[in-house]
N, C-alpha and C positions, 0 to 999 in steps of 0.2 A: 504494500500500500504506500501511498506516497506521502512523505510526510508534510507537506505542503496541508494547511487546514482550509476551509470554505470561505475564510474572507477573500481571498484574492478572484472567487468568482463574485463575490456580492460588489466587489469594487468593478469590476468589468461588466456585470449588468446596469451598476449604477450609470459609469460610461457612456453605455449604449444608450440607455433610456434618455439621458438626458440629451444626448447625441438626434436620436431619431425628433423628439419631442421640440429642439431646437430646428429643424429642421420642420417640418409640421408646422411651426410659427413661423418662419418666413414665406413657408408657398401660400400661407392664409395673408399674410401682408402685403403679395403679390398678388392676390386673388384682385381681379376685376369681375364684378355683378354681371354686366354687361355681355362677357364674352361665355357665353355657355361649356367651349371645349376647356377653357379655364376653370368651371365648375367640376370635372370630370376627375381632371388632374389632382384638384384640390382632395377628393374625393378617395382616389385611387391614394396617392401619397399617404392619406388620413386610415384608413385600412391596411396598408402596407404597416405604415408606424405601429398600428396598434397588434397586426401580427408577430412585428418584430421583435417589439417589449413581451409579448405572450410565451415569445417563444424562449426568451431571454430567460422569462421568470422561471417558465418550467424544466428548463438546462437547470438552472440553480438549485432546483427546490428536489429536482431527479438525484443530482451530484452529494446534495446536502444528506436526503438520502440513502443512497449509499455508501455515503462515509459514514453515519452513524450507525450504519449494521455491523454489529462484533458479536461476538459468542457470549452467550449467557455466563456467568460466573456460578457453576451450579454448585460448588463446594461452598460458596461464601454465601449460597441464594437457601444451601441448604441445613446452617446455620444460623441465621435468619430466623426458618421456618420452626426448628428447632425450639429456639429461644422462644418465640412464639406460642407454640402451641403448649410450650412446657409452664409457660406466665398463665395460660388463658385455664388449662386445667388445673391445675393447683391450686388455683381462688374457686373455681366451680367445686375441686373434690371438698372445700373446706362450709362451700355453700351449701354442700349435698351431704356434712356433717360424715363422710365416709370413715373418718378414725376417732370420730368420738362415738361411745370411748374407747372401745376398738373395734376393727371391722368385722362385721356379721360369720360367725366361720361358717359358709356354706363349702362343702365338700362336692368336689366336680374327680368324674373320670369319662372316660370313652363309652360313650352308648353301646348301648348291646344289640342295639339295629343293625348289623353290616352291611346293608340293601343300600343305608346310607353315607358307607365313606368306599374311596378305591381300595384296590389291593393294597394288604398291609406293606409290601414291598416298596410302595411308592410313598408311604405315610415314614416309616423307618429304618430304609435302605437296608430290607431283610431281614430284620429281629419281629418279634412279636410286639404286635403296638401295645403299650402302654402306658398311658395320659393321666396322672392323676396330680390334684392340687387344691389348695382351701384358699379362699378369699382371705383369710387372714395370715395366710403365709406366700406372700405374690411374687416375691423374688424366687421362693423355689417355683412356682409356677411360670415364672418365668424361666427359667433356666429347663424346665421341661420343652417349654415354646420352640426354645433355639433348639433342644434335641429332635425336631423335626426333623425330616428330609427339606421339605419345600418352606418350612414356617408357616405354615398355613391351617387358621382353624375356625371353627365355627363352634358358638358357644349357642347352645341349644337350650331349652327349658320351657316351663307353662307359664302364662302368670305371675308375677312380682316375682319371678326366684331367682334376682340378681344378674343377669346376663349383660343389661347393658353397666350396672356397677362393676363389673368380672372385667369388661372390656375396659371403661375408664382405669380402673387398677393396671392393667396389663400395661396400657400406655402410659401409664404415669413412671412404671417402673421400669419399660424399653427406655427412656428418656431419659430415666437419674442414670442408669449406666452406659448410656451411648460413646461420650466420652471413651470411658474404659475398652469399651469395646469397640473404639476404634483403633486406639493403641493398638490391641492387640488381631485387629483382622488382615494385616500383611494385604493392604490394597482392597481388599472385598468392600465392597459399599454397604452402609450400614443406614438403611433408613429410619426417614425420621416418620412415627407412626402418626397417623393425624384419622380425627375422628369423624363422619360426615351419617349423614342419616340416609340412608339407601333409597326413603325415597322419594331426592331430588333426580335422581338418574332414569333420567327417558331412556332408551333403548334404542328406540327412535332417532332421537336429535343425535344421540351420540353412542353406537352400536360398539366404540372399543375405550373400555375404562379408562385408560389414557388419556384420551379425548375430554373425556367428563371431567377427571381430577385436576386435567389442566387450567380448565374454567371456572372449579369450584374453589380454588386454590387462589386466584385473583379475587374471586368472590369473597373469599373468607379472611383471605390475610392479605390485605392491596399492599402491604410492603414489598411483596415480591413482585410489584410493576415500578419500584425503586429505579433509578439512574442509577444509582451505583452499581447495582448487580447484571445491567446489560435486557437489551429485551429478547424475552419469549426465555423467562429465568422458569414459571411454573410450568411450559411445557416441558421446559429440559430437564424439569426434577421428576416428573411425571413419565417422561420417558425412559428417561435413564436408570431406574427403579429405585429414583433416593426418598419414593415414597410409599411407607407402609399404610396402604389403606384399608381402615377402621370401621366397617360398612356396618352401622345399625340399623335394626327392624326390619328383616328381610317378609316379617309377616304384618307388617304395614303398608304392601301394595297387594293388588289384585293377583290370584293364582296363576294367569296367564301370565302376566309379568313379572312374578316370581322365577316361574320356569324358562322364561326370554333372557331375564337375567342370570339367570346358571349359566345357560349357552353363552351369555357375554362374556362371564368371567371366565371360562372354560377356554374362548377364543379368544380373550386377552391375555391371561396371563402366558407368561414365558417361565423358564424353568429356574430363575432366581428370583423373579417374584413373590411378591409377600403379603397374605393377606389375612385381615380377621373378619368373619363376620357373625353377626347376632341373628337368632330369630325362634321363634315359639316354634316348638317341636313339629308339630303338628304340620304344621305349613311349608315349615322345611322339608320335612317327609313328600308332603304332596307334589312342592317344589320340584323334588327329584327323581317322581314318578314321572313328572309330565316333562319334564327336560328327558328321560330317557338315560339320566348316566347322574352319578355325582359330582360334588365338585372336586378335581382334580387334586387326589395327594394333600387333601384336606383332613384334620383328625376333628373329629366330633363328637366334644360334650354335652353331657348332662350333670345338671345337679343332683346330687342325694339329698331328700327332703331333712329340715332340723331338724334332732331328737329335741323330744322336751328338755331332757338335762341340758342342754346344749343352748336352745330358746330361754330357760329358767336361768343360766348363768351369765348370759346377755342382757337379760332385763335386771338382773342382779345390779350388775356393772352398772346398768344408769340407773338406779338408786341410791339412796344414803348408804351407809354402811350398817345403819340399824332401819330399816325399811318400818313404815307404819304394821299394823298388826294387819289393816286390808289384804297389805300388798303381799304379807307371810303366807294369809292365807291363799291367793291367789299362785303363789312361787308354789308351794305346795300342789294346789291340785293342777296345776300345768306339770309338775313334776312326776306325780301320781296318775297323769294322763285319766284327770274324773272330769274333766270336761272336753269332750269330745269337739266342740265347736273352737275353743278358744283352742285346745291342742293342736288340730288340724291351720288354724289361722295361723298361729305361732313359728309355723312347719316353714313357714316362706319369710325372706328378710322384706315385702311386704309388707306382711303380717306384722310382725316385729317393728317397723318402722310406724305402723299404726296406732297400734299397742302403745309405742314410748311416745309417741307426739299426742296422743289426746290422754291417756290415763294418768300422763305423768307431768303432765302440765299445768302449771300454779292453780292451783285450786280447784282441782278437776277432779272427780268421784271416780274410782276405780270399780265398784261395784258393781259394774252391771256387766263387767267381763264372770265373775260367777255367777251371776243371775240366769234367768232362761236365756239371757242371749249366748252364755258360755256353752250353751247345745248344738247352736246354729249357725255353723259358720259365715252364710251368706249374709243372715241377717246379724250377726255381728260387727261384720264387715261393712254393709250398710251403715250400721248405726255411727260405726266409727267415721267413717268417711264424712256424712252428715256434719260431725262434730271437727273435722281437721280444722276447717276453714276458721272458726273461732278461738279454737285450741289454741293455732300459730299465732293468732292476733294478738293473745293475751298472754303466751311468752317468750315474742320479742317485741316491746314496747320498741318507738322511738331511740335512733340512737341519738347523740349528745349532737353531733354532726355529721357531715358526708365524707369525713374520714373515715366512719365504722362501714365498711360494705359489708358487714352481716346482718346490721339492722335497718329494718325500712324508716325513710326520712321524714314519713308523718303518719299517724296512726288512721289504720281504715277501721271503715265500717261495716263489720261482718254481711249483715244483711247485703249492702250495695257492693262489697266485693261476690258474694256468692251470686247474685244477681249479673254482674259484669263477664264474670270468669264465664258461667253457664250460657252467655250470650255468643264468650267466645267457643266455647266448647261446641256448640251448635253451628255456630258458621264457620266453623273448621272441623269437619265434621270425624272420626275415627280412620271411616272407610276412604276417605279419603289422604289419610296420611296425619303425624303428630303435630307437624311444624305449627307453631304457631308466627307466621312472617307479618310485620306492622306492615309491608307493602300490598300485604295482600288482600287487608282487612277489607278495602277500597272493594273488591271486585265480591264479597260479598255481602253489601249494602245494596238493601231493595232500594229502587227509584233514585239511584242517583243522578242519572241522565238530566233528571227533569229538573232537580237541583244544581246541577253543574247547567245548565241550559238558561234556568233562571238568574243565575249570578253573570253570564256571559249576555245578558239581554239587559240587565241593570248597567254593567260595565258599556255597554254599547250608550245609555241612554243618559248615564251621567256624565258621561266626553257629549255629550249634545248640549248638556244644561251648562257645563264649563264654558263650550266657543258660544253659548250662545251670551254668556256673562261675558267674554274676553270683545266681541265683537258685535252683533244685532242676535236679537233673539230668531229672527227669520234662518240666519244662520246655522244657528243651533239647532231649532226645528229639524232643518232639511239633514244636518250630519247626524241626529238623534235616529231621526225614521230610517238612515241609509244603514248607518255603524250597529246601532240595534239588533235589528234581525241577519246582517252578518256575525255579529256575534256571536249571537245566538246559536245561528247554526254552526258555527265554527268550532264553539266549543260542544257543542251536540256532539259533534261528531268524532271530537277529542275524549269525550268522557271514556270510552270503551276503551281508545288508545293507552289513555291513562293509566286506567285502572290495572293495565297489563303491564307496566313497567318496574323494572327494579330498580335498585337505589346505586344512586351513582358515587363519588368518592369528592371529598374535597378537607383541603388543610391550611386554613388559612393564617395558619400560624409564621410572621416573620422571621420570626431567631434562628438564624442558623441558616436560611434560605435565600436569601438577599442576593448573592450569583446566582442561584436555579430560577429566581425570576427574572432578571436582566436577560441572560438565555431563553427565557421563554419569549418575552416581549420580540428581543431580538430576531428569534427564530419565526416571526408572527408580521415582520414588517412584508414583505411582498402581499401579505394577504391583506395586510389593511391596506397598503398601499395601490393596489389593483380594484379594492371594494371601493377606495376615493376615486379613484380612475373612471370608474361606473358611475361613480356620482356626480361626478363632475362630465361626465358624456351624456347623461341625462338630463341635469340640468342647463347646459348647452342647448342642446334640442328643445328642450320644452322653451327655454329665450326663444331662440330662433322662429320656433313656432308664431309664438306668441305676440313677438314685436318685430321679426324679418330680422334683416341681417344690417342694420345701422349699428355703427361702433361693435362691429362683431370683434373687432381685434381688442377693444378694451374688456370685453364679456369675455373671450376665450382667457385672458390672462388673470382677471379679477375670477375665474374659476381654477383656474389650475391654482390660485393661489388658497382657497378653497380647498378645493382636491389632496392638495399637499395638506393641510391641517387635519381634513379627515383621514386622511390617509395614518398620520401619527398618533390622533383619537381611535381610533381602530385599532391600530396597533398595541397603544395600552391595554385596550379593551381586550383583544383577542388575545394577548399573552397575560394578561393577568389572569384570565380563565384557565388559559394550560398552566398556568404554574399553580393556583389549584388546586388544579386536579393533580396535581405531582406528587403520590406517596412519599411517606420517609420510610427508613429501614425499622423504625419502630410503630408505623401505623398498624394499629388493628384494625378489628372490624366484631365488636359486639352489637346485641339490638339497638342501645340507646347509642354507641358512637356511627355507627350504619344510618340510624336517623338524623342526629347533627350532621353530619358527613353531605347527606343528600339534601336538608337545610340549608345547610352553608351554600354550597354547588348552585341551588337555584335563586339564593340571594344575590350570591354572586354575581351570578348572570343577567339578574333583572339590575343591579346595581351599574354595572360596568357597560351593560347593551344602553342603559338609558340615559348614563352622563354622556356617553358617545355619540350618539344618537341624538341629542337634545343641544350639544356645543356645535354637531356639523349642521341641522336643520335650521337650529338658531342664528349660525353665520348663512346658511346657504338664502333662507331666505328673508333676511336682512341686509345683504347684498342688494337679491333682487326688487325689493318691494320696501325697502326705508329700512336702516337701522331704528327709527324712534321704536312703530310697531311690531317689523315685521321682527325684530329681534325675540321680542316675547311672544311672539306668535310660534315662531318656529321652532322655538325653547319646547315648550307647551306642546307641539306637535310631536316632534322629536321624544322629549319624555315617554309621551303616551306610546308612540312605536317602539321606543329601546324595551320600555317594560313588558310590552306586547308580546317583542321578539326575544325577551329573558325567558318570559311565561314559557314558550313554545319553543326556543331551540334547543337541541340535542336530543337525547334519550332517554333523562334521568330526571324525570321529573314528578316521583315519589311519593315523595314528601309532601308537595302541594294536592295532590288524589286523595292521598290520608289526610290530610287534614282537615279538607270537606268533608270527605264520609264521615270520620269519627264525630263532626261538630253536626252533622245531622243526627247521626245515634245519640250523641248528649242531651239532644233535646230533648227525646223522647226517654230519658233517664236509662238507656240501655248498654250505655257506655263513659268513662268517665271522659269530662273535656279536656284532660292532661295524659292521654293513652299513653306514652310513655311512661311517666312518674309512675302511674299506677303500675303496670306491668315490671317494673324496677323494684316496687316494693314488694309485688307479689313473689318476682324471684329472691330478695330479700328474705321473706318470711321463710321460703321453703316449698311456697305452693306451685314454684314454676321453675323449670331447671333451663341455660341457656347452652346452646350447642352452636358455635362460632354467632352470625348474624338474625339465627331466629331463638324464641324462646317454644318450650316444650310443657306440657304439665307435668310433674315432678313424676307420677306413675302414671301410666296406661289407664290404669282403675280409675283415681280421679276424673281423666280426660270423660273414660266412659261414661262412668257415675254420671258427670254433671249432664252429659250430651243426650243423656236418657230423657225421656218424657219424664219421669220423677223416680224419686229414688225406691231401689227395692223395697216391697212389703215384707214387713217384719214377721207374717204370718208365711213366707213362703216357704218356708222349713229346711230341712236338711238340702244342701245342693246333693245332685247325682253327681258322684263320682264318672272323670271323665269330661264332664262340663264347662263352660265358661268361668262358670260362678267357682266352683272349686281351686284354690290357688294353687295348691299344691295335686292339681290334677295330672298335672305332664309329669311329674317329678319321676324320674324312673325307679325302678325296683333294684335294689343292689340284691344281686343274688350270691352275700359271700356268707363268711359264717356270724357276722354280726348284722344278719338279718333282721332279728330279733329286736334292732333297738330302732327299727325304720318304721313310721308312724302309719297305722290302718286309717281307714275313712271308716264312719261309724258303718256298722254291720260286719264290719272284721277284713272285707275286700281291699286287697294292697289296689292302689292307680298303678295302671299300666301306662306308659308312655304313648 
């Protein structure tokens, strides 16, 4: 490559332009009216120049570049990502309370299904497979992982029995020793695991995982579209296999695209690729009926349901050290397995996690886990769920400030959070997947059209009432009834647009950026400068038009001088946009920074399109029609266009779709007017868990729970073994000699997986 940089072409287009453009000016000063073939000439010349500069520009802007394409820095892109994802999980696992007070021991080995893994040969390069490990001891469980052939597993189960806690652990614990193990791999690449929810991956849109992690990877962590690291850094970590990906909920998409997505992993991965994934037994099974094969040299657990002793010394742990006499009595008959409902609920970390957030929270009556409900699993489990949502309320009060991120920063109201959540729970509905995305809220809000329609019919009619105040009311009449029902339909036809977009990036933080925007501006000047060029060829013509061609020579140059200012108002305007939108190496991307993010972006935009926009209309037509008026005229026109054309240009315009939808749900009390804050506090409390840019309900159960027409009847009785309702339904049957301490469903029948 040559070391020669792009100034020396920006100087030689400069040259030219100004070259042709002088040149342009004298055959218009030789122009006689009169002589028709001299109109031609003028004409031809005037086309010629402006091909030449065109052509000039797009040399520069081809050359620019291709000098700026260099190879991704994927060692440094994937450290970075590292650091990243090991910051973002480590506040989540502390959110999600995983080692207070210590983590749940559920015991995991290899299912007893073989229909659903390959030849053991391909699982452990010819020994006999075996997979065994406790949630509460994740480093040996990890060191089992690496004893893989391919590292490839699939953590299976029913119902709350830890699979995506099993997978958070794993990754939390690939990361603390990554390091080390890179030390010691003599070159082998050592990925960096990162967690995504299986299902944002169409199949469709993007048939080889590759593809997918590359985009979800920008999506999730925009550091990695950094300068520093080089572009197309996410695809080359994605290709290159320096990423472990972490697929949950494979039984959160439809059966058919279950088993579309086997085929996909099956034809993506390669033979040092690495993958985990999660999902409910059951669906995984069917999964791999209808795909026709397993997933590839993949091992596949299951959980062994808790014993009581095991459940009883858990809840021990988050007790006092001398427990009320309630709670004795309670530790006993869960240990003496006398109540079949609360035994069976206790069987799953679930369970257990229900247990200690409502019965053991400030001032909460434990009683009614021995009462009839301690019979019924389902309807215990009801009852408790009922009870979370006040439970969390009332033990994390307020913290002192927004330095505590474990405490919510104003106290809600049980009622209108249950009311909100269930609002959201219903219009993100189960079957259609867990994410809860703030972009998305927008596209399931009824009647928004007619509301985004009505705000574009107002916006139309109050630029009428304004010129009609700046100028005659006739005036305004006529731009009210014209600008109105464009509006109108303008944005009509935007709302559906809208409401499909996702959230774009922005950091408009100075420090430390001050060259990456001089560079941007810089890199931005042909484009403003060719967008004056327009403008000033325009308003040319419309003179010409409009008063003929007397002192054409003083109009042609009183525009280029025009032209030239918009040209340098653009250029702020259009580089201070890209800069931006310019990642740093420590940008994230959680729900509430993903919202400012695409906030800022479209402020931006309406900000910088309108001072731009409002100094060139306000000179362009102060120029033509009187500095006194026309100056505030064109100001005032300009404005209204720049913000017009912030509203609507680009692709990321988010934030402003949410913000109507949600302020329409507020009215009708269905959603709070500060959707963020709320949703911040509710992952606060506990009752929402966040996975990169969207948030989640903390269990599945919850989600369902609330998404139900209303909550189970308490008269529904024992669940059937096997069923939804039953949590520890999937739990498979250890067939060793400590059979015996593995928990029955009442009537004495073990669950079969």
């Amino acid at each position: 490559m040559s070391g020669r940089g792009p100034g020396w072409r920006i100087l030689v287009a400069a040259l030219a332009t100004v070259t042709v453009t002088v040149l342009v000016l004298k055959v218009w000063r030789a122009y006689t009216p009169d002589e028709k073939p001299n109109l031609a000439d003028v004409v031809a010349v005037a086309l010629t120049g402006a091909t030449v500069i065109a052509a000039v520009v797009a040399w520069v802007r081809r050359a620019n570049g291709t000098a700026a394409r260099i190879d991704a820095d994927v060692e440094a892109a994937a450290e970075v990502l590292a650091g990243l994802v090991e910051r973002q999980w480590r506040t989540e696992a502390r959110h999600r309370l995983l080692d207070d007070p210590t983590p749940i021991p559920v015991r995991w080995r290899l299912t007893a299904d073989a229909s659903l893994m390959s030849h053991p040969g391909l699982i452990t390069a010819g020994r006999d497979p075996g997979f065994t490990g406790r949630s509460d001891d994740v480093a040996a469980l990890a060191l089992a992982f690496r004893g893989l052939t391919r590292r490839r597993l699939v953590i299976t189960g029913g119902p709350g029995t830890g699979k995506t806690t099993l997978a958070v652990q794993l990754l939390l614990q690939l990361l603390a020793t990554r390091r080390s193990d890179l030390a010691g791999a003599a070159g082998e690449i050592v990925p960096v695991p990162v967690l995504l929810p299986v299902s944002g991956w169409d199949v469709d849109v993007h048939p080889r995982l590759q593809d997918w992690l590359a985009v979800r990877l920008l999506r999730d962590h925009p550091a990695l579209a950094a300068p520093q690291l080089g572009p197309g850094s996410a695809a080359a970590l994605a290709e290159g296999g320096h990423v472990l990906p972490v697929l949950d909920g494979l039984d959160e998409i439809p059966e058919h695209a279950a088993a579309r997505l086997i085929d996909a992993l099956n034809a993506s991965l390669g033979a040092r690729d690495q993958l985990v994934l999660t999902s409910r037994t059951a669906e995984f099974a069917t999964a791999v009926r209808q795909a026709g094969r397993p997933l590839t040299a993949a091992a596949v657990i299951s959980p062994r349901a808790l014993t009581p002793d095991a459940a009883a010394d858990y809840l021990t742990a988050c007790l006092p050290a001398s427990p009320p006499p309630v709670w004795r009595e309670i530790l006993t008959a869960l240990r003496a397995r006398a109540l079949p409902g609360l035994t069976q609920l206790a069987a799953t970390p679930l369970g257990l996690w229900l247990i200690r957030t409502v019965a053991i929270a400030p001032g909460a009556d434990p009683s009614s886990l021995t009462g009839p409900l301690g019979g019924d699993t389902a309807a215990l489990r009801a009852h408790l769920l009922d009870r979370l949502i006040p439970a969390l309320i009332a033990a994390r009060p307020p913290g002192a400030g927004p330095g505590d991120p474990f405490r919510p920063r104003r106290r809600l109201d049980p009622g209108a959070t249950r009311r909100y959540l269930t609002y959201l729970a219903r219009a993100f509905p189960p079957a259609t997947g867990r994410d809860l995305a703030w972009w998305r809220i927008a596209g399931t809000v009824p009647r928004l059209q007619a509301t985004v329609s009505t705000l574009g019919l107002t916006a139309g009619l109050a630029n009428g009432v304004v010129v009609g105040v700046q100028s005659t009311p006739a005036a305004g009449l006529v731009v009210g009834l014209v600008l109105g029902p464009v509006m109108l339909l303008l944005a009509r036809g935007a709302a559906g647009s809208l409401a499909a977009e996702t959230p774009g990036y922005a950091d408009l933080r100075l420090r430390g950026r001050t060259r990456l925007l001089l560079r941007s501006i810089r890199g931005r000047f042909w484009d403003g400068l060719m967008t004056g060029l327009w403008i000033m060829i325009g308003g040319v013509f419309a003179s010409v038009v409009t008063s003929g061609l007397d002192d054409f020579t003083d109009l042609l140059l009183g525009s280029a001088v025009i032209s030239l200012l918009a040209g340098f108002a653009l250029t702020l305007a259009f580089g201070l946009i890209a800069w931006g939108e310019q990642p740093t190496l420590t940008s994230t991307s959680t729900p509430r920074s993903s919202w400012r993010a695409d906030r800022g972006l479209v402020l931006l935009r309406v900000l910088a399109s309108g001072v731009s926009a409002g100094l060139v209309f306000g000179f362009l037509v102060g120029f033509t029609s009187g500095w006194s008026d026309g100056l505030l005229t064109g100001l005032f026109a300009g404005l209204v266009l720049g913000v017009g054309s912030g509203l609507t240009m680009g692709t990321h315009r988010a934030w402003l779709i949410c913000a109507v939808a949600v302020a329409q749900e507020a009215l009708a009390r269905r959603l709070p007017w500060r959707i963020m804050d709320f949703l911040d506090d509710a992952h606060r409390l506990g009752l929402l868990r966040a996975v990169g840019p969207v948030y989640q309900f903390r269990h599945a159960a919850l989600h369902d729970h609330l998404a139900a027409d209303g909550p189970p009847s308490a008269e529904a009785g024992p669940a059937v073994p096997g069923s939804a309702d039953e949590p520890a339904a999937a739990l498979e049957v250890v067939r060793t000699a400590d059979d015996a301490q593995e928990v029955a469903p009442p009537g004495g029948r073990r669950p079969k997986e």
